[in-house]
N, CA, C and O atoms as a Tinker XYZ file with bonds, in Angstrom:
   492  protein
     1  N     -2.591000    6.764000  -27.216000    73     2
     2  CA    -2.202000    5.559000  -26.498000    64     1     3
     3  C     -3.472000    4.825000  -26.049000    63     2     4     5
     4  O     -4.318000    5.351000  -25.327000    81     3
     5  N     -3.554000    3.472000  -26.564000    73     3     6
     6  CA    -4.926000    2.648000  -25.836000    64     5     7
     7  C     -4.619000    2.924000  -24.237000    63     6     8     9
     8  O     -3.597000    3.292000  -23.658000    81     7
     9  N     -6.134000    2.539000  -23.708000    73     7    10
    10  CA    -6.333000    2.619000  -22.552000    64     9    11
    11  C     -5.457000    0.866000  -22.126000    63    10    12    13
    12  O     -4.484000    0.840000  -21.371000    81    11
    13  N     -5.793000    0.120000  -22.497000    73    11    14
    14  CA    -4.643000   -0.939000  -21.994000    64    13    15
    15  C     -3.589000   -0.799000  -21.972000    63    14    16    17
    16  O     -2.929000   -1.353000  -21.094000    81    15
    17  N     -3.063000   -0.090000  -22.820000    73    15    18
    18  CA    -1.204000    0.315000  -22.674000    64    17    19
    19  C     -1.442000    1.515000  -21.682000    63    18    20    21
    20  O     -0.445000    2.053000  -21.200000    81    19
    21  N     -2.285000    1.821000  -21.455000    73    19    22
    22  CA    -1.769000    3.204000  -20.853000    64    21    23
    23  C     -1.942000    2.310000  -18.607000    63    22    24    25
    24  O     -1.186000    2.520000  -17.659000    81    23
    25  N     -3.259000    1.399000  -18.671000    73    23    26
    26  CA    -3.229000    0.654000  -17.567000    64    25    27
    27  C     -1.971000    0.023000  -17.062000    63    26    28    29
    28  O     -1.481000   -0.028000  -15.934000    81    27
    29  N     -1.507000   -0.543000  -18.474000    73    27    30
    30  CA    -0.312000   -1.611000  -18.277000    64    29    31
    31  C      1.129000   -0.567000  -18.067000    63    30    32    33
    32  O      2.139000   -1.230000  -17.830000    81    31
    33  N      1.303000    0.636000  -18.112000    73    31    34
    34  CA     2.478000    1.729000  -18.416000    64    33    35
    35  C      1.970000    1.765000  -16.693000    63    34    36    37
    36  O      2.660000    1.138000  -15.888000    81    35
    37  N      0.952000    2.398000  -16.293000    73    35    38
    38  CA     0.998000    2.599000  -14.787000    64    37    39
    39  C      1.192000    1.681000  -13.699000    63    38    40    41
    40  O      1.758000    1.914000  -12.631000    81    39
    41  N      0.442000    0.174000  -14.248000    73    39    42
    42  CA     1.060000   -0.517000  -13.568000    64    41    43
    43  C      2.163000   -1.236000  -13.233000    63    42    44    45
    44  O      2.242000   -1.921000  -12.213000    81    43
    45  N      3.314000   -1.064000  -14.328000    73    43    46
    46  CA     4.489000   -1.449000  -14.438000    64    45    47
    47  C      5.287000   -0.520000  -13.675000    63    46    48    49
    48  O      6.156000   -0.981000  -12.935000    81    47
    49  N      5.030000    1.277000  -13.791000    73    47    50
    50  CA     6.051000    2.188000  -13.037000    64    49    51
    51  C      4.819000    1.656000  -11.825000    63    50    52    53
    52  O      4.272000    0.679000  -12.336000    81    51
    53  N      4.401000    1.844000  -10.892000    73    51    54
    54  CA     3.979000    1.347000   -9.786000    64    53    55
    55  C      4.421000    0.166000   -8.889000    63    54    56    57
    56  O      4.515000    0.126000   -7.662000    81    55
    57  N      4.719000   -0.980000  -10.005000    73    55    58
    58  CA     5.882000   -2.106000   -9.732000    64    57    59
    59  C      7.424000   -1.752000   -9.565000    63    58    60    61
    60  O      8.304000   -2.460000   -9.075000    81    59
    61  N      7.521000   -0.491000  -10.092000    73    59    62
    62  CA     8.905000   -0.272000  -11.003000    64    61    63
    63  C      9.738000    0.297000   -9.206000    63    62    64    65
    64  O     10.844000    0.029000   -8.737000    81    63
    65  N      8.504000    1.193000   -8.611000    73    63    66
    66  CA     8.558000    2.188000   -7.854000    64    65    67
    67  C      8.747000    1.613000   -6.832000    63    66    68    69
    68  O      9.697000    1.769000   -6.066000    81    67
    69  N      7.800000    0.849000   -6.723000    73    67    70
    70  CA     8.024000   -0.358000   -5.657000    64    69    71
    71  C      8.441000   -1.267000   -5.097000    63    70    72    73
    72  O      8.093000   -1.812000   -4.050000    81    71
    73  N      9.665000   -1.576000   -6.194000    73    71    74
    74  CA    10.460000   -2.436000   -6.214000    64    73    75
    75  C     12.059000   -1.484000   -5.719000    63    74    76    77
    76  O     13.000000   -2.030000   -5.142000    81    75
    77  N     12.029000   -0.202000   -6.067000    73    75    78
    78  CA    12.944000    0.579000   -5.808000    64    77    79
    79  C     12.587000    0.539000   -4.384000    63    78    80    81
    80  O     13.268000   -0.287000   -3.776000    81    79
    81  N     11.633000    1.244000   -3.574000    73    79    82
    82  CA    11.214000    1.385000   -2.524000    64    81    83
    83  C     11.740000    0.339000   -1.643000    63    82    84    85
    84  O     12.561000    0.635000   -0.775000    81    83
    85  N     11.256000   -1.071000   -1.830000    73    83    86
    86  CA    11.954000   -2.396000   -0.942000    64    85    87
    87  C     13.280000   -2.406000   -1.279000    63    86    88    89
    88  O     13.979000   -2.690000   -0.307000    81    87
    89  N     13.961000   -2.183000   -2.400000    73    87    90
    90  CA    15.632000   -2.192000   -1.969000    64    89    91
    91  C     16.075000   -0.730000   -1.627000    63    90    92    93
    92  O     17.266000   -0.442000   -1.744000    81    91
    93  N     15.099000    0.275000   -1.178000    73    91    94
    94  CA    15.679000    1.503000   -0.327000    64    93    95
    95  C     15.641000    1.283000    1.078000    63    94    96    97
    96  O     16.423000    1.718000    1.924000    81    95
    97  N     14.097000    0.162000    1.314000    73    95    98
    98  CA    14.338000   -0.144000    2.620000    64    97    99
    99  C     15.127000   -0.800000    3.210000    63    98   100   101
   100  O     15.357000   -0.555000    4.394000    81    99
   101  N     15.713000   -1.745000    2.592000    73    99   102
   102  CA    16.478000   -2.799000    2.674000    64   101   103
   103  C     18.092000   -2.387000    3.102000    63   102   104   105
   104  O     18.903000   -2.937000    3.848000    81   103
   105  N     18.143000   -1.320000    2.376000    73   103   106
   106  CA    19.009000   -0.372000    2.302000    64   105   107
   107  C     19.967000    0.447000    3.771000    63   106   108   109
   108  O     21.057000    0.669000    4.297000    81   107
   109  N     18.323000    0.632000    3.815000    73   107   110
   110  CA    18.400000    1.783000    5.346000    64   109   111
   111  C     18.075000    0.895000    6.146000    63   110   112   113
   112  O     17.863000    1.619000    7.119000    81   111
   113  N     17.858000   -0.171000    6.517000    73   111   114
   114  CA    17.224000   -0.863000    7.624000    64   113   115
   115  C     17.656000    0.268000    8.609000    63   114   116   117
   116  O     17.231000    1.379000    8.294000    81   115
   117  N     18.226000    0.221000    9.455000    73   115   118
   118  CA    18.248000    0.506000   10.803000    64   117   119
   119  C     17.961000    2.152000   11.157000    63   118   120   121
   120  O     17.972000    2.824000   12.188000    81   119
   121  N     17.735000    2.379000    9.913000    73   119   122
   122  CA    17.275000    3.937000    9.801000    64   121   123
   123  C     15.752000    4.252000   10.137000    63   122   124   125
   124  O     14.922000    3.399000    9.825000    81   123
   125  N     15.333000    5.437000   10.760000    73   123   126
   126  CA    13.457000    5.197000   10.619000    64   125   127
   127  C     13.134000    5.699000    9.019000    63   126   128   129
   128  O     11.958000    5.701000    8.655000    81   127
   129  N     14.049000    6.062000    8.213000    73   127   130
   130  CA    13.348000    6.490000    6.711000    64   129   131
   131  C     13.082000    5.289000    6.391000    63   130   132   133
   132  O     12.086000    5.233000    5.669000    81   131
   133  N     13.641000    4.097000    6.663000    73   131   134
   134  CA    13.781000    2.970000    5.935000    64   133   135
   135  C     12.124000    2.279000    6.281000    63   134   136   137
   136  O     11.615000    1.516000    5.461000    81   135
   137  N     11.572000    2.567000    7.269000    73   135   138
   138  CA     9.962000    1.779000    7.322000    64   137   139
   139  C      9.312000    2.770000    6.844000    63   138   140   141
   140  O      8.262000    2.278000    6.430000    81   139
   141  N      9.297000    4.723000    6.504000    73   139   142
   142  CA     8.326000    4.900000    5.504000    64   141   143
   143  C      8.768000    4.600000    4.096000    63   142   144   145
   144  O      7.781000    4.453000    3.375000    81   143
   145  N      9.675000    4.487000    3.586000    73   143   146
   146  CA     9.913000    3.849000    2.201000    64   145   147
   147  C      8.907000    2.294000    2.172000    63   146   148   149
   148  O      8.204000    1.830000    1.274000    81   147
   149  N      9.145000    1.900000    3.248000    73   147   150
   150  CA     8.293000    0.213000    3.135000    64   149   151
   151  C      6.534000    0.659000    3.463000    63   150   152   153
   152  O      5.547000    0.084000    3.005000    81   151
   153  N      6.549000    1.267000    3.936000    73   151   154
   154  CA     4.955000    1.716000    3.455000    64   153   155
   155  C      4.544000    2.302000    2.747000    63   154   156   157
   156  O      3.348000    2.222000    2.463000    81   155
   157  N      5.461000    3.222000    2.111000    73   155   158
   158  CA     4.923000    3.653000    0.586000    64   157   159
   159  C      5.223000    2.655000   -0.315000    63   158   160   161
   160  O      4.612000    2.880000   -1.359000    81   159
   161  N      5.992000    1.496000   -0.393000    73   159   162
   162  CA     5.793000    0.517000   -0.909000    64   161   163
   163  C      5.114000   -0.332000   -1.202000    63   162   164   165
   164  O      5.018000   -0.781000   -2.345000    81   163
   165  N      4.430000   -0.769000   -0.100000    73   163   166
   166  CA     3.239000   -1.123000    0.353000    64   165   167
   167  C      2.359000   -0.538000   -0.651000    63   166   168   169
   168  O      1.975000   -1.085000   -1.685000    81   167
   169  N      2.036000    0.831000   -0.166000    73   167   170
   170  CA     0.938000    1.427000   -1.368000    64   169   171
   171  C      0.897000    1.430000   -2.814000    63   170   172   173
   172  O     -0.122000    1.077000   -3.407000    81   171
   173  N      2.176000    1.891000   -3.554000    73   171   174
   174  CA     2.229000    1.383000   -4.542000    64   173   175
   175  C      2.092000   -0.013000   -4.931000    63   174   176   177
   176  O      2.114000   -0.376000   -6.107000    81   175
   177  N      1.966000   -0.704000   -4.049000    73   175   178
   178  CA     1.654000   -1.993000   -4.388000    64   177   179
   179  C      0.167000   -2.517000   -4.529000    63   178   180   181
   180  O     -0.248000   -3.453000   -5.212000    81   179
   181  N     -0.634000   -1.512000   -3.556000    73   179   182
   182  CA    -2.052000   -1.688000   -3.379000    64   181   183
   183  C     -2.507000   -0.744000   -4.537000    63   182   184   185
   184  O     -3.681000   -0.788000   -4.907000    81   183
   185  N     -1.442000    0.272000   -5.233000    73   183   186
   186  CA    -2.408000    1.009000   -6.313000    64   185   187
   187  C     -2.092000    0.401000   -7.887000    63   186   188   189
   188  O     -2.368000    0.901000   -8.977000    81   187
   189  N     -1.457000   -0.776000   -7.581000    73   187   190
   190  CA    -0.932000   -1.722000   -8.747000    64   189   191
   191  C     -1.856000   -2.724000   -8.646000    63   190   192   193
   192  O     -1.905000   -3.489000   -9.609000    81   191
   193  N     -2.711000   -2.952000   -7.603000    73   191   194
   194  CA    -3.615000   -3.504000   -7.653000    64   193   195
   195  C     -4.946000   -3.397000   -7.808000    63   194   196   197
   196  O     -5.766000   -4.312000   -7.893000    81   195
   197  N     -5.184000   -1.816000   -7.853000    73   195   198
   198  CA    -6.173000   -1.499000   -7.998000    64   197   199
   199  C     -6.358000   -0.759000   -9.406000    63   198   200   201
   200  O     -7.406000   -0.154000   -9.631000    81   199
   201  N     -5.357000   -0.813000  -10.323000    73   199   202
   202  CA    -5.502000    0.165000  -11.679000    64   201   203
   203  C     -6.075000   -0.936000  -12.580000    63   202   204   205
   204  O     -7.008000   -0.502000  -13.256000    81   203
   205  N     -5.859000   -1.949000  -12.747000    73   203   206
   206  CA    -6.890000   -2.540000  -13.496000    64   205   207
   207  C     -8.242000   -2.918000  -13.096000    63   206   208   209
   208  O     -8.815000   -3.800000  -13.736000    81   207
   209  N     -8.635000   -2.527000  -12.417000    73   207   210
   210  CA    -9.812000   -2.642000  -11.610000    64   209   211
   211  C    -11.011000   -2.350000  -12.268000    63   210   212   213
   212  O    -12.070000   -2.975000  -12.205000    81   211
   213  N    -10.675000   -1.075000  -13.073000    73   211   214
   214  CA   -11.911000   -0.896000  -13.841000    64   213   215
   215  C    -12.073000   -1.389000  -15.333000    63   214   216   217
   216  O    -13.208000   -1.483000  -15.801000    81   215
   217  N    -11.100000   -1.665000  -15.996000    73   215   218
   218  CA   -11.076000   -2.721000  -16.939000    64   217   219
   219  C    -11.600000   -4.520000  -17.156000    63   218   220   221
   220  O    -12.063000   -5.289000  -17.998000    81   219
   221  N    -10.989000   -4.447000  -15.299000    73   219   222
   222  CA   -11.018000   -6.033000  -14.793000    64   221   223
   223  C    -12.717000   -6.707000  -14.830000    63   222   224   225
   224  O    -13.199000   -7.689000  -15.395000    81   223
   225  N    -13.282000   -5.662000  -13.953000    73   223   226
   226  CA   -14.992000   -5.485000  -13.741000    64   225   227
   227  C    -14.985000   -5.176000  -12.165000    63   226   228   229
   228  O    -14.027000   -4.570000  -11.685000    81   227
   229  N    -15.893000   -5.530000  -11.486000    73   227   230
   230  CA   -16.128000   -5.606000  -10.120000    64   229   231
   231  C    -15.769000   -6.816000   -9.509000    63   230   232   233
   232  O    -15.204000   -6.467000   -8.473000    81   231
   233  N    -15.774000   -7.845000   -9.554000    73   231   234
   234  CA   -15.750000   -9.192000   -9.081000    64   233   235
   235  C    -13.822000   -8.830000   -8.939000    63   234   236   237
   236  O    -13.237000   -8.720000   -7.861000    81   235
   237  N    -13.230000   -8.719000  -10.175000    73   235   238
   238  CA   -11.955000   -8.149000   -9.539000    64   237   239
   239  C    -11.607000   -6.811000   -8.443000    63   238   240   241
   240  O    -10.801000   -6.754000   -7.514000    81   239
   241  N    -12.350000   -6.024000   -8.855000    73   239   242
   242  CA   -11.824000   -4.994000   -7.638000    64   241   243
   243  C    -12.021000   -5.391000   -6.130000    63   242   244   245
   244  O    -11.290000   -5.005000   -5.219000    81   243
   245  N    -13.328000   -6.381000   -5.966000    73   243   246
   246  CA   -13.892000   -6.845000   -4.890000    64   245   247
   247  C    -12.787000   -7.739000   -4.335000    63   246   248   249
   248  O    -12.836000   -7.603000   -3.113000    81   247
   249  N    -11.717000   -8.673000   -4.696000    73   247   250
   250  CA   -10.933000   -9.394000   -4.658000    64   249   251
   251  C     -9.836000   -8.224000   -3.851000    63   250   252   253
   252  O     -9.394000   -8.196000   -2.702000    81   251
   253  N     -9.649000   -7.307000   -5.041000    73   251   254
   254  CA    -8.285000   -6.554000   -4.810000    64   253   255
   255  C     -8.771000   -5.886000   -3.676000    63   254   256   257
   256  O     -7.901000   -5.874000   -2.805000    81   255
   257  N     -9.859000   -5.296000   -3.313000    73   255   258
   258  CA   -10.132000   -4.969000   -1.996000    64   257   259
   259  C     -9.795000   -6.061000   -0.845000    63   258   260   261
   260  O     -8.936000   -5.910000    0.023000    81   259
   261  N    -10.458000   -6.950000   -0.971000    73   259   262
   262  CA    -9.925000   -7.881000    0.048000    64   261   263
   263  C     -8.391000   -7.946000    0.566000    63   262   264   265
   264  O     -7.914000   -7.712000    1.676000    81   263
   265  N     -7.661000   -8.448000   -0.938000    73   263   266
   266  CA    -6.150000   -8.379000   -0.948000    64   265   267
   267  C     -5.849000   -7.409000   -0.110000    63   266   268   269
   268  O     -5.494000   -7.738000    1.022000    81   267
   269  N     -5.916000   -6.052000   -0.449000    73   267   270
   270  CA    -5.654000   -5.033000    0.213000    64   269   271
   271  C     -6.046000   -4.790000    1.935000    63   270   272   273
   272  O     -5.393000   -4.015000    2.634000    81   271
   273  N     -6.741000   -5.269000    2.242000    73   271   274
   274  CA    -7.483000   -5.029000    3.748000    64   273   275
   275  C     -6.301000   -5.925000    4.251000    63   274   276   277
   276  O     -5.420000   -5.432000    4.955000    81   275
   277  N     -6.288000   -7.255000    3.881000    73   275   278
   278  CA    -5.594000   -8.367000    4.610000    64   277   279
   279  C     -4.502000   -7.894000    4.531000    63   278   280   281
   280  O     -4.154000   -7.568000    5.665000    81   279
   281  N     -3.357000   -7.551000    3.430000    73   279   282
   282  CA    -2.140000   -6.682000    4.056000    64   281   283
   283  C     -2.317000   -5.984000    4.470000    63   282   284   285
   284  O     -1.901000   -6.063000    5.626000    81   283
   285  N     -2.792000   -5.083000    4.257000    73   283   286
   286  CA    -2.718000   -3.640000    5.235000    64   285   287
   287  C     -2.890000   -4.001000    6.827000    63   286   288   289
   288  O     -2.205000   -3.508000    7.723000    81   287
   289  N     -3.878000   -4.902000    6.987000    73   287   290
   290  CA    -3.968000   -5.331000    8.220000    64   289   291
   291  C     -2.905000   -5.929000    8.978000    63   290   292   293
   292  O     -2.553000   -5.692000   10.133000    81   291
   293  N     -2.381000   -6.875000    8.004000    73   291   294
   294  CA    -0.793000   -8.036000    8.590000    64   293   295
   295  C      0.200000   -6.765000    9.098000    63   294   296   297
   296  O      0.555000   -6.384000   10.214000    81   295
   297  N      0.427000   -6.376000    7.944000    73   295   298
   298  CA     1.452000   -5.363000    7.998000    64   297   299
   299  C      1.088000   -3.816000    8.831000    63   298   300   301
   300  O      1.842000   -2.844000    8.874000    81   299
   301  N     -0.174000   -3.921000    9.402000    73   299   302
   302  CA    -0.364000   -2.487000   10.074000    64   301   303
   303  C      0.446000   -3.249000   11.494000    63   302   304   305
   304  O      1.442000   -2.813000   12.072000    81   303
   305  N     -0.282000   -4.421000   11.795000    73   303   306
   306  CA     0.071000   -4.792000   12.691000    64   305   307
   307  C      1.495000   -5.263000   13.101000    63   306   308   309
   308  O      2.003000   -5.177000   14.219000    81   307
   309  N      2.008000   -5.755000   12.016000    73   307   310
   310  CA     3.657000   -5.832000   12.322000    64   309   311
   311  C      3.968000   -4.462000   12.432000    63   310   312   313
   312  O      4.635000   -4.297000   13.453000    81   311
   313  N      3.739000   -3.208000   11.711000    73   311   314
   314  CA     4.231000   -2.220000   12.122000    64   313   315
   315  C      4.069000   -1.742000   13.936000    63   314   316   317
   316  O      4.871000   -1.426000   14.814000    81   315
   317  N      2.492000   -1.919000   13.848000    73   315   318
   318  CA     2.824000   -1.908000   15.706000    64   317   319
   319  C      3.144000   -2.367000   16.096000    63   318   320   321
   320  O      2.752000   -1.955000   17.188000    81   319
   321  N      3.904000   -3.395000   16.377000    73   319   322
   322  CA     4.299000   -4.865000   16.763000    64   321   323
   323  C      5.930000   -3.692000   17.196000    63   322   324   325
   324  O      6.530000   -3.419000   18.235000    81   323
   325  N      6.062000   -3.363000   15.927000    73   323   326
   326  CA     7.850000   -2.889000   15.774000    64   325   327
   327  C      7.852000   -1.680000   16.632000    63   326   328   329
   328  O      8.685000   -1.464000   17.512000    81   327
   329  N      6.694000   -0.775000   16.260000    73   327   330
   330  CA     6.464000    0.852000   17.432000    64   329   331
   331  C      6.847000   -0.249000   18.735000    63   330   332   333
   332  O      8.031000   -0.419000   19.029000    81   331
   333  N      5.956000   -0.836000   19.341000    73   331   334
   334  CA     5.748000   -1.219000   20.718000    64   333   335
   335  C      7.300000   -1.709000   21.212000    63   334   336   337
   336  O      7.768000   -1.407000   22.310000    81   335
   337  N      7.993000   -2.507000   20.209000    73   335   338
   338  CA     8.955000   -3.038000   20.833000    64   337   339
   339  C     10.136000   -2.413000   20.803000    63   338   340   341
   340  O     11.040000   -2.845000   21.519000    81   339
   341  N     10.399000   -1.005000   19.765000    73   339   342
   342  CA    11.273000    0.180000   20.091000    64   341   343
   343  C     10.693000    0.997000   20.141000    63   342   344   345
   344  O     10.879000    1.773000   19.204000    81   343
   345  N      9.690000    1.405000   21.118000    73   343   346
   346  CA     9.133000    2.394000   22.062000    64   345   347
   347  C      9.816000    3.434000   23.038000    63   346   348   349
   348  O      9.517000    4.620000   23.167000    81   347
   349  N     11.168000    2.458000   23.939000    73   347   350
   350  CA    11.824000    3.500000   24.532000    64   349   351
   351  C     13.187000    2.522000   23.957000    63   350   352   353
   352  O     12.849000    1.386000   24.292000    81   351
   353  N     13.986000    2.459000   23.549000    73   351   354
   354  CA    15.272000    2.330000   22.773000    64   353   355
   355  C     15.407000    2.852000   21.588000    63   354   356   357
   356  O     16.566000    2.806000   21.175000    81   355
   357  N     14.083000    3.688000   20.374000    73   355   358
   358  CA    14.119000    4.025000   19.376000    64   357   359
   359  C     13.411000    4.715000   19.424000    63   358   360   361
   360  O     12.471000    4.265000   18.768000    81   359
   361  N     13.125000    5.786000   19.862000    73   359   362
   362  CA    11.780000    6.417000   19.701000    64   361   363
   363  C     11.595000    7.102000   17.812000    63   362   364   365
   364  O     10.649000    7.295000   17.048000    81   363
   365  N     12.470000    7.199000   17.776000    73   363   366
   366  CA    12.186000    7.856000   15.829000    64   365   367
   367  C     12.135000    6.842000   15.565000    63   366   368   369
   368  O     11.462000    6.870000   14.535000    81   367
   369  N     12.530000    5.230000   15.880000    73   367   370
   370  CA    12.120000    4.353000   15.040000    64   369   371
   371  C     10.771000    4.066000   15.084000    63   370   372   373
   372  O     10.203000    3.889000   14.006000    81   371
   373  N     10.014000    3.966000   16.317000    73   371   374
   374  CA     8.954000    4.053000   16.874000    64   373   375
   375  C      7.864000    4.884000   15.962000    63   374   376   377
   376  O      6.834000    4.558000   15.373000    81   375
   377  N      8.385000    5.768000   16.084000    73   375   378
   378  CA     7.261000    7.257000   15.215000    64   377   379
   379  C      7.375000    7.031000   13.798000    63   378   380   381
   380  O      6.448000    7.435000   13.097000    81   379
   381  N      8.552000    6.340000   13.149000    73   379   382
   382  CA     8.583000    6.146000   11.989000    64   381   383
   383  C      7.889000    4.858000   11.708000    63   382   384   385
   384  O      7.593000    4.670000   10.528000    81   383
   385  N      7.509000    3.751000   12.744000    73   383   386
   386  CA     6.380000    2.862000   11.983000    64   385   387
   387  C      5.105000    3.033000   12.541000    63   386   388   389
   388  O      4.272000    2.234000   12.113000    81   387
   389  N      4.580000    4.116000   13.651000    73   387   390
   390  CA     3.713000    4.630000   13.415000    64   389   391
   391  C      3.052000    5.032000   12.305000    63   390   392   393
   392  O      1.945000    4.674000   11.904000    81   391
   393  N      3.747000    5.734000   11.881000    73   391   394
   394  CA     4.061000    6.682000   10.400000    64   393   395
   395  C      3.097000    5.580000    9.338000    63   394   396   397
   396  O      1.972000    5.652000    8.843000    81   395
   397  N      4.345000    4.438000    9.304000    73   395   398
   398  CA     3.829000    3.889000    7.990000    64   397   399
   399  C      2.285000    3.013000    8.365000    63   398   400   401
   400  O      1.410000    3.020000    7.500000    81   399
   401  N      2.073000    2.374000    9.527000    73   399   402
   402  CA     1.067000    1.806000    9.943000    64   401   403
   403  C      0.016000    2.704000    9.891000    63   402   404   405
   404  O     -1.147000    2.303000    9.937000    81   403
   405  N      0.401000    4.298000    9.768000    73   403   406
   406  CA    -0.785000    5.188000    9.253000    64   405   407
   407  C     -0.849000    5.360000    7.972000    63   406   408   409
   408  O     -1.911000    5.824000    7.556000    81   407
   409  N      0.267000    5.039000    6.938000    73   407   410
   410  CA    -0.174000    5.017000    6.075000    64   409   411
   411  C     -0.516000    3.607000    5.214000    63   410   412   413
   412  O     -0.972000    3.658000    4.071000    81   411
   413  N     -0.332000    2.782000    5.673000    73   411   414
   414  CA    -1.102000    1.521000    5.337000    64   413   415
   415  C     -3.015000    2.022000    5.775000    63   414   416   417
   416  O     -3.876000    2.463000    5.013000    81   415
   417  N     -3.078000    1.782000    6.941000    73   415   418
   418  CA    -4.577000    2.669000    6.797000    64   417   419
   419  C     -5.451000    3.623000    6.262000    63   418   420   421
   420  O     -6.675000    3.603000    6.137000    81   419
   421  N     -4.574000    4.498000    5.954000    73   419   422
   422  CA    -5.098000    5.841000    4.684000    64   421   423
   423  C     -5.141000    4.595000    3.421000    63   422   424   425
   424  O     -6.189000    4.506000    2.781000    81   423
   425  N     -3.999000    3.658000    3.088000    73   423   426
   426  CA    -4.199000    2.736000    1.899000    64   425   427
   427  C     -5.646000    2.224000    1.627000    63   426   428   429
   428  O     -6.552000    2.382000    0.809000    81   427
   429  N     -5.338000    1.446000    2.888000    73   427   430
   430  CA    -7.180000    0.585000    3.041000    64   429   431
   431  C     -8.076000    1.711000    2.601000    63   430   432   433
   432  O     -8.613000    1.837000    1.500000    81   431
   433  N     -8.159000    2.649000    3.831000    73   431   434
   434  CA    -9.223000    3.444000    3.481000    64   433   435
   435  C     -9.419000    4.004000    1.983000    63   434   436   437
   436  O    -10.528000    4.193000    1.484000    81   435
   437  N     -8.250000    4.232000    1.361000    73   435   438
   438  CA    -8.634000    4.906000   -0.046000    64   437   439
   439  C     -9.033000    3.582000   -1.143000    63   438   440   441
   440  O     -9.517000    3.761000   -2.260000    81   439
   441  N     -8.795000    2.597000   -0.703000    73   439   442
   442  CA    -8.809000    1.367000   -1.588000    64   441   443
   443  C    -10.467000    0.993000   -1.373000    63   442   444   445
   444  O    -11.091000    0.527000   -2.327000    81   443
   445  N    -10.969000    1.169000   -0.386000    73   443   446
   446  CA   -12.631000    0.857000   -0.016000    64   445   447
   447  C    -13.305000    2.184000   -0.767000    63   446   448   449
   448  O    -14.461000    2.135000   -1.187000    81   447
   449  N    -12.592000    3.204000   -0.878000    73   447   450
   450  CA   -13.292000    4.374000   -1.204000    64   449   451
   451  C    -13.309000    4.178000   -2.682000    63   450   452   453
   452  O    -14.396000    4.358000   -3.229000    81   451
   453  N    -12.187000    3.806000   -3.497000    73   451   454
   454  CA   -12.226000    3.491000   -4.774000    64   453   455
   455  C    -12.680000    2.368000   -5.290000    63   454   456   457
   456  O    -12.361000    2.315000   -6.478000    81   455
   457  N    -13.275000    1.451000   -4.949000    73   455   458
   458  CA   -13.779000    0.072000   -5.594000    64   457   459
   459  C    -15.104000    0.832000   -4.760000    63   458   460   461
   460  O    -15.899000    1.029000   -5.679000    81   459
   461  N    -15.594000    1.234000   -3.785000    73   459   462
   462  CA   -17.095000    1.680000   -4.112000    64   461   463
   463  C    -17.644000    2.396000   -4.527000    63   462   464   465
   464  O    -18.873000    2.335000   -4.576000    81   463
   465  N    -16.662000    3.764000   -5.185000    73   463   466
   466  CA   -17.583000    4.612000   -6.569000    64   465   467
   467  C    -17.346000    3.621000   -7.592000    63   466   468   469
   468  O    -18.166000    3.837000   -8.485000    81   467
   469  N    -16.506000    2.492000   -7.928000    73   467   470
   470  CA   -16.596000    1.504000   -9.159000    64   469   471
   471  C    -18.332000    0.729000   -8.930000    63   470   472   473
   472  O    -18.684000    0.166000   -9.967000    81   471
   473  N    -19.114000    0.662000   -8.074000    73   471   474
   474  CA   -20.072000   -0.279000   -7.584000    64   473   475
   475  C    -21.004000    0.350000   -8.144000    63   474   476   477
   476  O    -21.041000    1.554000   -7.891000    81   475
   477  N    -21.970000   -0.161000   -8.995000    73   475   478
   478  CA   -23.185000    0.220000   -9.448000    64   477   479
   479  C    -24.261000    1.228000   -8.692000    63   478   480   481
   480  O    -24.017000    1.506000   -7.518000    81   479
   481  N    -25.075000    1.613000   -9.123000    73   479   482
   482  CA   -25.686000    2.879000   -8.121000    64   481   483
   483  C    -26.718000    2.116000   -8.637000    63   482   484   485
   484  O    -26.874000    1.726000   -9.794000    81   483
   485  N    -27.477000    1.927000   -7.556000    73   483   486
   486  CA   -29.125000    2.221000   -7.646000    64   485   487
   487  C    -30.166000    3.454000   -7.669000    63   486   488   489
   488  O    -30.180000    4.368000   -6.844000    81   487
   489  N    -30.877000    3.333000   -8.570000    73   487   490
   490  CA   -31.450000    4.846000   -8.668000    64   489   491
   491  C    -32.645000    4.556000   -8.754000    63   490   492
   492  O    -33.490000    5.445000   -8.852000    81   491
């Protein structure tokens, strides 16, 4: 299998996954499973953005990093936004967008970690 079909096969189930994920959340709203499904959504969305990355060059991954910081950021923060405001009426709802607002951050963080072993080394 070329390496482009094989980029384009991962990034399609990554879309595929992710698209399941938002109509699971959608699903469960009022459930707390229903905001970690939307942050693993989230991620698959940030690792659909980052698989062509090394095909793309750097100037793209540098982009998709960005992309990635700025949601993760919007959306860390709507997730606290949602902890804070069912804090004591939800507390599992609470812990469950904790949850995902931690894993939007593990996102970022692994998304900075992977576009800078892509970065040239000086030697």
């Amino acid at each position: 299998m070329p390496i482009v079909s094989r980029k384009l096969a991962i990034l399609s189930a990554l879309v595929v996954i992710s698209i399941g994920l938002a109509v699971a959340f959608i699903a469960l709203w009022p459930r707390p499973a229903s905001l970690i499904f939307a942050g693993i959504a989230l991620l698959c969305d940030f690792g659909a953005l980052l698989v062509p990355s090394k095909a793309a060059g750097r100037e793209y991954a540098l982009k998709a990093r960005k992309a990635i910081f700025l949601a993760a950021g919007c959306f860390g923060v709507a997730f606290l936004g949602l902890a804070w405001k069912y804090r004591a009426t939800a507390p599992a709802l609470c812990m469950a967008s904790l949850i995902a607002a931690a894993l939007l951050c593990f996102g970022a963080l692994g998304a900075f970690f992977i576009v800078r072993s892509m970065e040239p080394r000086n030697k």
